[in-house]
SETOR-338236 format. One record per residue (C-alpha): residue number from 1; residue in one letter; x, y, z. Coordinates in nm, 3 decimals, padded with zeros to 5 digits. Layout:
N
   roro   pati         u         v         w
    NUM      A         X         Y         Z
...
end
This chain:
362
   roro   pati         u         v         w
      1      X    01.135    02.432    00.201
      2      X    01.296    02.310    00.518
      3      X    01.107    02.333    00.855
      4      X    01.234    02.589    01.066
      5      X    01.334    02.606    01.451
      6      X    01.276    02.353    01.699
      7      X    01.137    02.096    01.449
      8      X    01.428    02.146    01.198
      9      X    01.614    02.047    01.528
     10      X    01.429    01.737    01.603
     11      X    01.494    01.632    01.258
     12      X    01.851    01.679    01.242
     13      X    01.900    01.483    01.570
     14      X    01.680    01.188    01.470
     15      X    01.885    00.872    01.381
     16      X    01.933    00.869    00.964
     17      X    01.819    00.503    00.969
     18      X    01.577    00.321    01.189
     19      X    01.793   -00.033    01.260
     20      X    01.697   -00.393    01.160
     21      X    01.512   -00.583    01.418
     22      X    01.763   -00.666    01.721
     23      X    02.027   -00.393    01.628
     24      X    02.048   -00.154    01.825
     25      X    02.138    00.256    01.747
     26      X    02.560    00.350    01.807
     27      X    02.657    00.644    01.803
     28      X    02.977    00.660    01.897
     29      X    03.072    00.336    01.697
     30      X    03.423    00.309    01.488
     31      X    03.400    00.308    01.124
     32      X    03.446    00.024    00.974
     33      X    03.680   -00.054    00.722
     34      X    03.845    00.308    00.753
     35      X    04.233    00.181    00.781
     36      X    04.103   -00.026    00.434
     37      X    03.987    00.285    00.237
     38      X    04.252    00.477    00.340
     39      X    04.458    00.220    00.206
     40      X    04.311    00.196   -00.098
     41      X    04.255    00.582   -00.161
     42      X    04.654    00.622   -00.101
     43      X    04.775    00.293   -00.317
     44      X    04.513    00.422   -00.664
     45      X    04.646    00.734   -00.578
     46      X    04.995    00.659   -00.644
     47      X    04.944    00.362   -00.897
     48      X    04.761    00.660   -01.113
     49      X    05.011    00.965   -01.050
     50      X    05.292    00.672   -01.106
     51      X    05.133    00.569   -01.422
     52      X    05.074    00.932   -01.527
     53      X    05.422    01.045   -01.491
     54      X    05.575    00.771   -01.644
     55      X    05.389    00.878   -02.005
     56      X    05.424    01.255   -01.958
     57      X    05.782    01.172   -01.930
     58      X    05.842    00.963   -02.218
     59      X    05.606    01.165   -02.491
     60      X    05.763    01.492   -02.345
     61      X    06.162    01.420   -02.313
     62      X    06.220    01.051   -02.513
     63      X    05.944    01.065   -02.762
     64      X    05.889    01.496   -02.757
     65      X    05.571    01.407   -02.924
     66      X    05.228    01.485   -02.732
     67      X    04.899    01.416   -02.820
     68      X    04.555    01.505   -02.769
     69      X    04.514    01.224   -02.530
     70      X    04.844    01.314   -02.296
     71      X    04.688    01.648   -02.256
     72      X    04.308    01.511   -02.158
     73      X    04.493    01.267   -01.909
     74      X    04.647    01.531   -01.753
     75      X    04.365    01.704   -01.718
     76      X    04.214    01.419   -01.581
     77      X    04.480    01.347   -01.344
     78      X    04.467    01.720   -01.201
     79      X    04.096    01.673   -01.140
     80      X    04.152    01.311   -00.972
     81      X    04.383    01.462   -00.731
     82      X    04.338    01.811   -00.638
     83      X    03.967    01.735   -00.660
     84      X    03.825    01.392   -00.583
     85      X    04.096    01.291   -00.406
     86      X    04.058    01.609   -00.169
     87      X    03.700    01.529   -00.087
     88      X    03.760    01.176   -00.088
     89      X    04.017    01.237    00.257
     90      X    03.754    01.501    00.379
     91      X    03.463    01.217    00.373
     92      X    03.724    00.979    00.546
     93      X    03.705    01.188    00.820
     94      X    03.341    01.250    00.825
     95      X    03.061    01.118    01.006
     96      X    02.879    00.830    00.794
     97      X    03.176    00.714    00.590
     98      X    03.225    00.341    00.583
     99      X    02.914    00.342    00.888
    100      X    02.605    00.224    00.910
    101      X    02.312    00.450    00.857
    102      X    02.146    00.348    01.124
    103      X    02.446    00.485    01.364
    104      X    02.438    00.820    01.151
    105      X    02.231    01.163    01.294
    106      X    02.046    01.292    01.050
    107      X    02.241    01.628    01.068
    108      X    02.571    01.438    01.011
    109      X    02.357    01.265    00.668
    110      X    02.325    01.604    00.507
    111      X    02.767    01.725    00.477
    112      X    02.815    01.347    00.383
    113      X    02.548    01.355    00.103
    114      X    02.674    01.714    00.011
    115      X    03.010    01.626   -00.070
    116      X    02.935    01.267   -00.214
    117      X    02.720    01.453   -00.515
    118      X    03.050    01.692   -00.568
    119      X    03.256    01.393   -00.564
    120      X    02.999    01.203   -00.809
    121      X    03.026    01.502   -01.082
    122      X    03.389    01.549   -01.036
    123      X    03.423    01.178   -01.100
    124      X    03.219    01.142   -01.423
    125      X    03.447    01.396   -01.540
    126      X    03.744    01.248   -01.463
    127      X    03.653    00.905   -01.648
    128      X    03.490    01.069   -01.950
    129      X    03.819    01.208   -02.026
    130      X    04.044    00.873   -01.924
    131      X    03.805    00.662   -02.162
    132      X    03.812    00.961   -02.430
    133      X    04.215    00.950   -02.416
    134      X    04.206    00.582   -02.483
    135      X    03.958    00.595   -02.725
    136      X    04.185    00.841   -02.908
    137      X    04.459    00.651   -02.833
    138      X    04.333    00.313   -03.033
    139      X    04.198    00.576   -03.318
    140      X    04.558    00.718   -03.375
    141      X    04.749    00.412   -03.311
    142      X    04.547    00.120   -03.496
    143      X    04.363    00.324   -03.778
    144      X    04.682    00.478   -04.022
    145      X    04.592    00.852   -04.108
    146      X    04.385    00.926   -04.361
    147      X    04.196    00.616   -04.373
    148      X    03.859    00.615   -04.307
    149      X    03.763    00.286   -04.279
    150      X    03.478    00.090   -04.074
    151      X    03.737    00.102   -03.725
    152      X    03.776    00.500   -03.801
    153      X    03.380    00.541   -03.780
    154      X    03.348    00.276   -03.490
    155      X    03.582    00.494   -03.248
    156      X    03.448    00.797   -03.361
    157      X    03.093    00.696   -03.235
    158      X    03.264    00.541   -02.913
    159      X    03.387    00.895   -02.866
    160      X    03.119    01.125   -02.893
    161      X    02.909    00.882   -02.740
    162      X    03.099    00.883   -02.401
    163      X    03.158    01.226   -02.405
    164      X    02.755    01.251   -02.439
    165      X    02.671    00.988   -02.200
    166      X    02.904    01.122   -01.931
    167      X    02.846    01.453   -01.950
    168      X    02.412    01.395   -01.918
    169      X    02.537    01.161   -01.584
    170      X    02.690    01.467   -01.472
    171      X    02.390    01.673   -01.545
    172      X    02.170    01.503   -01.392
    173      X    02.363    01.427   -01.060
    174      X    02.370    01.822   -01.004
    175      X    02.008    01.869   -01.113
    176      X    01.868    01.567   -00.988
    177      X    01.640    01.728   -00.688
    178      X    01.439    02.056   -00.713
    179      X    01.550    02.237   -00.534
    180      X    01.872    02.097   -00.538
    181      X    01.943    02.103   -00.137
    182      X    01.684    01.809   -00.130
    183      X    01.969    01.579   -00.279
    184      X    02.153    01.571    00.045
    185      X    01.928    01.768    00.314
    186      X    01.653    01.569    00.425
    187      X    01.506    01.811    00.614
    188      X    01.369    01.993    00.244
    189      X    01.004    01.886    00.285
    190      X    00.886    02.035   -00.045
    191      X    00.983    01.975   -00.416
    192      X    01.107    01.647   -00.575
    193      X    01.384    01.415   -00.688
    194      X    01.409    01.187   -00.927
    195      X    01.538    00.813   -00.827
    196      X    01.872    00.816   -00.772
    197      X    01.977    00.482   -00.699
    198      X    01.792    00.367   -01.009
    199      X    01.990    00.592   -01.245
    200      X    02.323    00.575   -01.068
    201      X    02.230    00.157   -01.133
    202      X    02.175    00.221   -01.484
    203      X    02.476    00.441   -01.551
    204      X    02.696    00.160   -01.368
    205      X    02.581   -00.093   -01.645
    206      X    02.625    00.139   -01.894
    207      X    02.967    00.205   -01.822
    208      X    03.076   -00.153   -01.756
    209      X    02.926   -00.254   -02.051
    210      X    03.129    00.048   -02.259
    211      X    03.488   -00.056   -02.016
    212      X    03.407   -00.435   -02.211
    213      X    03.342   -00.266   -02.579
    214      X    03.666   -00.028   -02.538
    215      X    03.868   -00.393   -02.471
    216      X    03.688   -00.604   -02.723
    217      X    03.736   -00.379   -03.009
    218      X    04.095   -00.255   -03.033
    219      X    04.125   -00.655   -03.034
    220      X    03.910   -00.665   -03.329
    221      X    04.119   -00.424   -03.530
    222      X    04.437   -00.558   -03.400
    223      X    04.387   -00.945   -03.551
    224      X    04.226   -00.774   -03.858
    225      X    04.564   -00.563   -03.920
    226      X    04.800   -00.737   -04.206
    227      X    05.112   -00.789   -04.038
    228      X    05.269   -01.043   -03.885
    229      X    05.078   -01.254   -03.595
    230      X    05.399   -01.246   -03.353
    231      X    05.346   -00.813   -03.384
    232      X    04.961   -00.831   -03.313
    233      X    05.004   -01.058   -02.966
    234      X    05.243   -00.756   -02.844
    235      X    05.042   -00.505   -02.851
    236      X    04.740   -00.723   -02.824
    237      X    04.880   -00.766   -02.491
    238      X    04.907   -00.461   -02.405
    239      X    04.544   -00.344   -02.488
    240      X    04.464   -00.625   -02.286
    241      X    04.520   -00.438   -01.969
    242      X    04.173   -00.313   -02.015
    243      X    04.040   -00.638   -01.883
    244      X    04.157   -00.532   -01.504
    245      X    03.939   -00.193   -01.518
    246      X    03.619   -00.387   -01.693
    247      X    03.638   -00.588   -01.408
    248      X    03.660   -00.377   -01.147
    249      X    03.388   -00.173   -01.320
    250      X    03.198   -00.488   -01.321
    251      X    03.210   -00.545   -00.925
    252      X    03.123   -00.181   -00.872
    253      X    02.825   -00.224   -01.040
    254      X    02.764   -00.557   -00.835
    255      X    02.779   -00.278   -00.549
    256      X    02.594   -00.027   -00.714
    257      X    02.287   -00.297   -00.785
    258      X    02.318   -00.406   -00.400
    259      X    02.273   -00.005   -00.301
    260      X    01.948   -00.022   -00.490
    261      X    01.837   -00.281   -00.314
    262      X    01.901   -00.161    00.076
    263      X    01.819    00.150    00.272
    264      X    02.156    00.115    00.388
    265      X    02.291    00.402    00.182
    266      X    02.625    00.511    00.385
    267      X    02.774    00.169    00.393
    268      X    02.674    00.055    00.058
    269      X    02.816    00.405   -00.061
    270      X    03.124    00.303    00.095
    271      X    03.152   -00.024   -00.037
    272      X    03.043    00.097   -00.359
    273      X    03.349    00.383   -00.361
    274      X    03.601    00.155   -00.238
    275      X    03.574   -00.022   -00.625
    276      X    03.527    00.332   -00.808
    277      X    03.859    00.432   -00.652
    278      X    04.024    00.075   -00.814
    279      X    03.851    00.089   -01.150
    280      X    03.958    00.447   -01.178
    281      X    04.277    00.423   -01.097
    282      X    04.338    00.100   -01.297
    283      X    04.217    00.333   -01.583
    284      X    04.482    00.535   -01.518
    285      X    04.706    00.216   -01.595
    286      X    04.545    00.125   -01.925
    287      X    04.564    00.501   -02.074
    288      X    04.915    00.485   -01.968
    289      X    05.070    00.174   -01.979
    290      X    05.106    00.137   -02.415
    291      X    05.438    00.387   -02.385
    292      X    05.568    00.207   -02.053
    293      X    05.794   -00.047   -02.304
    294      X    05.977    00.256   -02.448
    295      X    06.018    00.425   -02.139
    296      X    06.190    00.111   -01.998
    297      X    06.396    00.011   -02.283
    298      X    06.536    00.410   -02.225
    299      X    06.639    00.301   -01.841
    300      X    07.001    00.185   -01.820
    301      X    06.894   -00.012   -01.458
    302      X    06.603   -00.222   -01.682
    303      X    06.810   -00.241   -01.939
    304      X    07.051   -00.413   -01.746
    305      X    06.769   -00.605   -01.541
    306      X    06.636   -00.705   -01.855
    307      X    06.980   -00.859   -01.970
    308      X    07.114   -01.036   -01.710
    309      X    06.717   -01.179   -01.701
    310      X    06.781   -01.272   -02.029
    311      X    07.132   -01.401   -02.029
    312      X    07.005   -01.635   -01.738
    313      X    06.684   -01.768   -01.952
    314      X    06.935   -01.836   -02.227
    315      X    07.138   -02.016   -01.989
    316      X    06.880   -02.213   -01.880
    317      X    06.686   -02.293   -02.222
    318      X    07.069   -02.383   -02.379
    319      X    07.121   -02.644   -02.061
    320      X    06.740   -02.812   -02.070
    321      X    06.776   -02.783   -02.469
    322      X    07.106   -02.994   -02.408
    323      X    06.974   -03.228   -02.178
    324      X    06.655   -03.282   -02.412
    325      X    06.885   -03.357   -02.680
    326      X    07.038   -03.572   -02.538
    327      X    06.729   -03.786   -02.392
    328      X    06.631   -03.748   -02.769
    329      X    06.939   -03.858   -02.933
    330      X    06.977   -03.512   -03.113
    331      X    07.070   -03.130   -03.029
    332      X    06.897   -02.987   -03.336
    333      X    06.568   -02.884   -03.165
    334      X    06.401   -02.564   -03.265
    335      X    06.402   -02.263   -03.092
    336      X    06.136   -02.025   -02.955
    337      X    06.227   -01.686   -02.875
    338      X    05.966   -01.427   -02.739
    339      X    05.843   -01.148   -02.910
    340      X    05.869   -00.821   -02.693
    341      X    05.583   -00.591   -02.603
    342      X    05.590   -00.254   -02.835
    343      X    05.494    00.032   -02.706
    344      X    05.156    00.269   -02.870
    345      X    05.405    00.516   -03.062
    346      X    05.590    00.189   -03.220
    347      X    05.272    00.037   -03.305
    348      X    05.150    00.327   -03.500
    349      X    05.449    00.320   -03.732
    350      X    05.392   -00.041   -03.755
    351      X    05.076    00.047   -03.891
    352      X    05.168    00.292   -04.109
    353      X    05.417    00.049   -04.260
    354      X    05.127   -00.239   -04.346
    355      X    04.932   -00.299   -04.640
    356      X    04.643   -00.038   -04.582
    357      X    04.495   -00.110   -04.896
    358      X    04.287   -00.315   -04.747
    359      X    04.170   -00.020   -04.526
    360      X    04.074    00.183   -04.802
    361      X    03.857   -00.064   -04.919
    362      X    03.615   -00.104   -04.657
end
């Protein structure tokens, strides 16, 4: 129960944070860093609609073959955008974003708070369904269909187990306070929340450690395929991508453990979301980016890119090839030519075409 009349006021006009020793209480200080989020906000924003529309395009009008997994990063992509996008710009604009709390009313605290547990929810959401499409992803494209072999049963856990961990984070950032206006009012004297540093903490580790299992083991099954080595690094490769949102998963939980550890909570919020905007939108990338070779090789301007790139290499390679002959005393030197990237949907018939005995038998 929150006080009521003058001493609700008193509250709400009481600094948020009392200030380390020889700092003093600003008001009507800038934000830091806001020029930086905003930039940040705008360039994941467009790296994941980019991404996005790139695969919607080529399943729908080159490959006219969707999946489960197009559909749940659509869905995904709607909610990033008309939802946590939308409060994202709100908060930019708000009191306490990218401040310290000590330069933060208490009555400017609680709409911060408010819409920082929507945008929480809204965002385990949108990553349980990002990790679930690339989960699905690696189950169609590296285990042929109806084989039901050890990596069948290993993606199937991965699934259900991020659907299940994700949706208990969301959970219990909605129900986290009794009543639930004590999560961002601090005026509500009465009732009681559980710690919420220490489980947003553990749910950071949790899902850095899952970004590194969902990299590591599509690798596994790759090198384990029987086909030849040159087809594994290609898509090897591109799985590989996976690497860039582990990592920035990784410093946001270096962020998330240095919230813990302050009273600071509006700037290490901030610096906290600054990394949740990169490691979601670089998610974005890796659920996307296994159909980008097909949907270049179907461009006539990369396809010419591509061959006047290649006529030059060739150009090159013939003329040091030549000139290392001749330091050599012979022209008949092997040659090494690259092995393209192939996209998910080539891949899978790749897969389908190996020896999957071996599959069955395990």
């Amino acid at each position: 129960m929150a006080p009521q009349g003058s001493l609700r006021e008193m509250i709400l006009n009481k600094p948020a944070l009392e200030p380390p020793l020889g700092v003093e209480h600003d008001f009507s200080a800038s934000p830091h860093f806001r020029s930086e989020m905003l930039g940040v906000n705008i360039s994941m924003l467009l790296l994941a609609t980019f991404a996005v529309m790139i695969r919607i395009y080529t399943k729908m009008v080159i490959l006219k073959k969707m999946a489960i997994e197009d559909y749940l990063i659509i869905a995904a992509w709607l909610m990033y955008t008309a939802g946590y996008h939308t409060i994202n710009f709100i908060m930019l604009n708000m009191k306490g974003a990218g401040e310290h709390q000590w330069n933060v009313h208490v009555r400017d605290l609680i709409p911060f708070a408010y819409y920082l547990m929507i945008e929480s929810a809204i965002y385990g959401l949108v990553v349980m369904q990002i990790k679930a499409a690339i989960i699905l992803q690696c189950l169609r494209v590296l285990v042929p269909t109806g084989i039901r072999n050890v990596s069948y049963w290993v993606f199937h856990v991965l699934l259900w187990a991020h659907v299940i961990f994700y949706m208990i984070c969301m959970f219990v950032e909605i129900f986290m306070c009794s009543p639930r206006s004590k999560a961002w009012d601090p005026t509500v004297l009465t009732g009681h929340c559980m710690d919420s540093k220490a489980v947003n903490t553990a749910a950071a580790a949790i899902n850095t450690a899952s970004d590194l299992i969902l990299v590591l083991i599509p690798q596994v099954v790759i090198w384990g395929l029987n086909m030849p080595t040159r087809r594994k690094w290609a898509v090897s490769v591109v799985f590989l991508v996976g690497v860039l949102a582990s990592a920035a998963a990784a410093v946001r939980m270096y962020y998330c453990i240095d919230l813990y550890r302050t009273k600071d909570y509006t700037w290490g919020v901030t610096m906290m979301g600054l990394w949740v905007h990169v490691e979601v939108g670089l998610g974005f990338l890796v659920a996307c980016i296994p159909v980008f070779p097909r949907f270049f090789k179907q461009q006539p301007i990369f396809l010419s890119i591509g061959s006047s790139l290649r006529s030059v290499f060739r150009l090159r390679s013939s003329n040091s090839t030549k000139h290392d002959g001749e330091r050599l005393g012979s022209t008949d030197l092997p040659s090494c030519r690259k092995q393209p990237l192939v996209s998910d949907i080539e891949f899978e018939e790749l897969v389908m075409r190996t020896d999957i005995s071996r599959g069955t038998t395990e």
